[in-house]
C-alpha positions as semicolon CSV with decimal commas, in nm:
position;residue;x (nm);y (nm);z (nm)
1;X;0,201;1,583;1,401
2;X;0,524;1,771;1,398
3;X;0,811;1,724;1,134
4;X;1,102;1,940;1,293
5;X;0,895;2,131;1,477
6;X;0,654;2,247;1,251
7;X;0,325;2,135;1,110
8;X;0,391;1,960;0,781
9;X;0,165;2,119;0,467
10;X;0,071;1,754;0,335
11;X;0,063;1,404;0,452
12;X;0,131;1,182;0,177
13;X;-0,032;0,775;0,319
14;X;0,094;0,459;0,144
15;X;-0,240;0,209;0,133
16;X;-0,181;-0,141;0,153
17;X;-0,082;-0,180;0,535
18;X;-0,080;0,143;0,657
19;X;-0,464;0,277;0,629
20;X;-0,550;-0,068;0,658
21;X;-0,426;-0,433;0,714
22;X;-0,513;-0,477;0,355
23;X;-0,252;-0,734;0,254
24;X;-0,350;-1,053;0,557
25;X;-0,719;-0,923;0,549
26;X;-0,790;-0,882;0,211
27;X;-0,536;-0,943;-0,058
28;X;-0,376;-1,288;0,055
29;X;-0,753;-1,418;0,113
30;X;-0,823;-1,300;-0,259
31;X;-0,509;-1,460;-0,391
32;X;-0,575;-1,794;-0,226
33;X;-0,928;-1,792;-0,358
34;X;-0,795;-1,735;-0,702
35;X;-0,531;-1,971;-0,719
36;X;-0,826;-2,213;-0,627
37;X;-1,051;-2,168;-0,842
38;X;-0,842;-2,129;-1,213
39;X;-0,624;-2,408;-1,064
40;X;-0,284;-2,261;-1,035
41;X;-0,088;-2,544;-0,784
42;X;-0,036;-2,241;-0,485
43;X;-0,135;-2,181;-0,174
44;X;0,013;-1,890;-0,004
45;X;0,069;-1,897;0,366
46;X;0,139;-1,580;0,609
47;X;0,528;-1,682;0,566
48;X;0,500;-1,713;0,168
49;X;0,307;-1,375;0,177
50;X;0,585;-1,193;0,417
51;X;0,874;-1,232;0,214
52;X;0,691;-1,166;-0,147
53;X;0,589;-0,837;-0,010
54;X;0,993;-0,713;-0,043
55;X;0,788;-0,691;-0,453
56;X;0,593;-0,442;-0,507
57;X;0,235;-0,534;-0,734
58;X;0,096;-0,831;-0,702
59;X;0,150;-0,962;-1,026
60;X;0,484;-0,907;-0,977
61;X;0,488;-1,115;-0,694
62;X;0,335;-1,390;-0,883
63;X;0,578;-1,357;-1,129
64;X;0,908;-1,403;-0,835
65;X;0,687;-1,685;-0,689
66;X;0,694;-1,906;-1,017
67;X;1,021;-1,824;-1,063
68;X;1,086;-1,875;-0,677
69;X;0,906;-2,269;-0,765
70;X;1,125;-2,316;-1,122
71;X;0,786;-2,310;-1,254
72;X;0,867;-2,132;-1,492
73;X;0,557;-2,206;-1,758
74;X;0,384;-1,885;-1,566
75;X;0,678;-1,651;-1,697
76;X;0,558;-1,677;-2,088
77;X;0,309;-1,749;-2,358
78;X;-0,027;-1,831;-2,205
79;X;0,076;-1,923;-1,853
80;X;0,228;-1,556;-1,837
81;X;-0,158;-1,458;-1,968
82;X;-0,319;-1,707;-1,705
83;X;-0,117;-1,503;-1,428
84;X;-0,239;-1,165;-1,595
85;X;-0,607;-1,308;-1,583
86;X;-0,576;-1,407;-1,211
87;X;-0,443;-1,093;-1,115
88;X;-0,806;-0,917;-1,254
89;X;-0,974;-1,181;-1,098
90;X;-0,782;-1,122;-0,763
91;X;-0,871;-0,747;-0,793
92;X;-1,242;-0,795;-0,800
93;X;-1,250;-1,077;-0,491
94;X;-1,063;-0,841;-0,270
95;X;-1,280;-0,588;-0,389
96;X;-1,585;-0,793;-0,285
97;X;-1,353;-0,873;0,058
98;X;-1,363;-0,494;0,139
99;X;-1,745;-0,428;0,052
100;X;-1,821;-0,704;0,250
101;X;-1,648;-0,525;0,527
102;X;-1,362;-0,813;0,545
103;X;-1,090;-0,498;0,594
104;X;-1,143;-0,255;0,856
105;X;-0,919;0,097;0,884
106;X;-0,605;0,088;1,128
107;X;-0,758;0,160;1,477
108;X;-0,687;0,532;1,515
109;X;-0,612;0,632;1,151
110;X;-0,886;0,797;1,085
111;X;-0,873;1,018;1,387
112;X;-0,503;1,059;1,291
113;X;-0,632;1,168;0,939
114;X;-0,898;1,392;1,104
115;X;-0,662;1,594;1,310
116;X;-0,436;1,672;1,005
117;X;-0,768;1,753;0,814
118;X;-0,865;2,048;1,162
119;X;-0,497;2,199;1,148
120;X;-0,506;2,244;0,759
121;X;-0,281;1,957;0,658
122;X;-0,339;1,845;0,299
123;X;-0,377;1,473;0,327
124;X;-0,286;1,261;-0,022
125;X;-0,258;0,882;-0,089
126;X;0,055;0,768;-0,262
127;X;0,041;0,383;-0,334
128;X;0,150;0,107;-0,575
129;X;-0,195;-0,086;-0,544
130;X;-0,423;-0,012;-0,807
131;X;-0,704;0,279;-0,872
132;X;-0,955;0,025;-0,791
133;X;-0,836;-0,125;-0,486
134;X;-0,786;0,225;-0,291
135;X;-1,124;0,318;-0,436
136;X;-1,287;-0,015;-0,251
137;X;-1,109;0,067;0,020
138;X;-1,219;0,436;0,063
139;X;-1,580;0,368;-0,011
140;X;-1,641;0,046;0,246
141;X;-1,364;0,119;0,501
142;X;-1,226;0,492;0,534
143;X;-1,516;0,692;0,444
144;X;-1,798;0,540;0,688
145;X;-1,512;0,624;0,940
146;X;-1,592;0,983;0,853
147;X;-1,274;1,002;0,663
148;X;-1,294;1,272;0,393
149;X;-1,163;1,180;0,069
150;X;-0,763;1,291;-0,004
151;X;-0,680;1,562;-0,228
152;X;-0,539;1,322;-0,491
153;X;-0,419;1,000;-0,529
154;X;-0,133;0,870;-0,679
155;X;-0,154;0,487;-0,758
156;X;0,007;0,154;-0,958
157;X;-0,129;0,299;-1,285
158;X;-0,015;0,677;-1,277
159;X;0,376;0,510;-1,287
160;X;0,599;0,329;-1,434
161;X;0,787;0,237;-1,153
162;X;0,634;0,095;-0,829
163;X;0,852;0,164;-0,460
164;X;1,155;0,143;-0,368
165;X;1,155;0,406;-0,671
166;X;1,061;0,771;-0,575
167;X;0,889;0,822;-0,871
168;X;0,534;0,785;-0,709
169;X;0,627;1,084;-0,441
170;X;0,783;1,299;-0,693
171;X;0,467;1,263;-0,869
172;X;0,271;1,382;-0,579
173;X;0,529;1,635;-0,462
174;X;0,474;1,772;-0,869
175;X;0,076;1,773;-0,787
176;X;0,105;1,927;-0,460
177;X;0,342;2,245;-0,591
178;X;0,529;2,174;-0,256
179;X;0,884;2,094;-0,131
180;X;0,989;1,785;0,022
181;X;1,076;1,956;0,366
182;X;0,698;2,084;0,385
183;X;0,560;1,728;0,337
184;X;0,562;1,356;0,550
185;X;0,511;1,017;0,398
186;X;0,354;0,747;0,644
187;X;0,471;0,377;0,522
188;X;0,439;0,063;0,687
189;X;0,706;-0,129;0,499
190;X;1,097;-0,101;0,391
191;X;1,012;-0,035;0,034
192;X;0,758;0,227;0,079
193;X;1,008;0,472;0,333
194;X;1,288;0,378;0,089
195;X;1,064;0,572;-0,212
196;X;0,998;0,852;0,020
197;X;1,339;0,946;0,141
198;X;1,469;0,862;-0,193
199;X;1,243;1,196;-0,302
200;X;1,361;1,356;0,046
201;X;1,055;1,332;0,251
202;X;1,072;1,277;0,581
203;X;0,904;0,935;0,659
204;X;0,690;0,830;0,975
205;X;0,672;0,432;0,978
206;X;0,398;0,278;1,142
207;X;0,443;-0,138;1,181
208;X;0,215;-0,330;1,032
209;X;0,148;-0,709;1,063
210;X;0,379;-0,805;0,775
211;X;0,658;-0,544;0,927
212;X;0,714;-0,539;1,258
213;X;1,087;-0,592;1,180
214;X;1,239;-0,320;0,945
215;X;1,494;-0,235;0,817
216;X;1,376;0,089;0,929
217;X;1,722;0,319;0,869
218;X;1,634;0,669;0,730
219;X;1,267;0,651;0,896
220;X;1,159;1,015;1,092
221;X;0,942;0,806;1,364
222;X;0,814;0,421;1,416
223;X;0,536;0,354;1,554
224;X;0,325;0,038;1,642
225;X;0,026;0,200;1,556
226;X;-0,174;0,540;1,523
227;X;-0,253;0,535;1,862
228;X;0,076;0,569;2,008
């Protein structure tokens, strides 16, 4: 992969729809099952789950879908803890999703990740999903590809402020002892290329389920997938 003609020192991957189809594989199915069972009146569909993506955290996008409903009981006091508990809970079903082998890699992403690996390219994880999740993710899904592990990652707890702000990526760029112009961000989503050219990175998008439409302005590449 070339980045103005030249072999970038570091990849730096987003998670949640870019090394996998996380988000309609494993988180929504989670959230659902969730809401079910500590009876919290939602059910999510593919459309509800498209639009609360443009929030980053999923607790966060509990909190702009009770406010979304004027239901707004879940924004304080013990329906604000009862949204705190379900997010835990969530964590640990889409945990059990991905060890369960629910959430498969991107097809070609780990060969994509492999090449990097043969020409010397540093390859780092730079998310707004939790510790946890990634750590499911590696063990069931990326590392029985014969994915090595990154580096470093960079997740939801290491910051206080999740994408569209750069602070994740400046965080990594800090780690890495490297400039911007020797390092590439793959996103899937508007918020995620907004953080990395906001911390001057160039940015390859590749589409995921949830994007397919952009906006995409600033991006280095888009791709449909890591086989194009």
């Amino acid at each position: 992969m070339l980045v103005n003609n030249r072999v970038p020192k570091a990849v730096l991957f987003d998670v949640d729809g870019t090394l996998a189809e996380t988000e309609r594989d494993g988180h929504l199915v989670a959230f659902n099952r969730v809401f079910q069972a500590l009876g919290i009146p939602w059910v999510w569909t593919d459309e509800d789950y498209q639009w609360l993506l443009k929030t980053t955290g999923g607790l966060e996008r509990m909190r702009v879908y009770a406010q979304h409903c004027g239901q707004l009981q879940f924004l304080e006091g013990d329906g604000a803890q009862r949204l705190q508990e379900a997010h835990k809970l969530k964590n640990k079903l889409y945990a059990e999703l991905v060890s369960q082998g629910a959430v498969k890699p991107r097809p070609g992403v780990a060969a994509f990740i492999q090449d990097l690996l043969q020409q010397g390219v540093i390859w780092t994880v730079v998310t707004t999903t939790s510790r946890a999740n990634f750590d499911a993710l590696y063990k069931a899904s990326l590392k029985p590809a014969g994915v090595p592990p990154p580096q470093f990652a960079v997740c939801g707890e290491d910051v206080e402020h999740k994408k569209p702000d750069p602070e994740a990526y400046l965080q990594a760029l800090h780690r890495l002892q490297l400039r911007p112009v020797d390092c590439l961000a793959v996103e899937d989503a508007p918020n995620g290329l907004k953080a990395a050219r906001a911390a001057g990175i160039a940015c390859l998008v590749v589409r995921s389920v949830y994007f397919q439409s952009g906006p995409w302005d600033g991006a280095y590449e888009v791709r449909d997938s890591f086989l194009s």
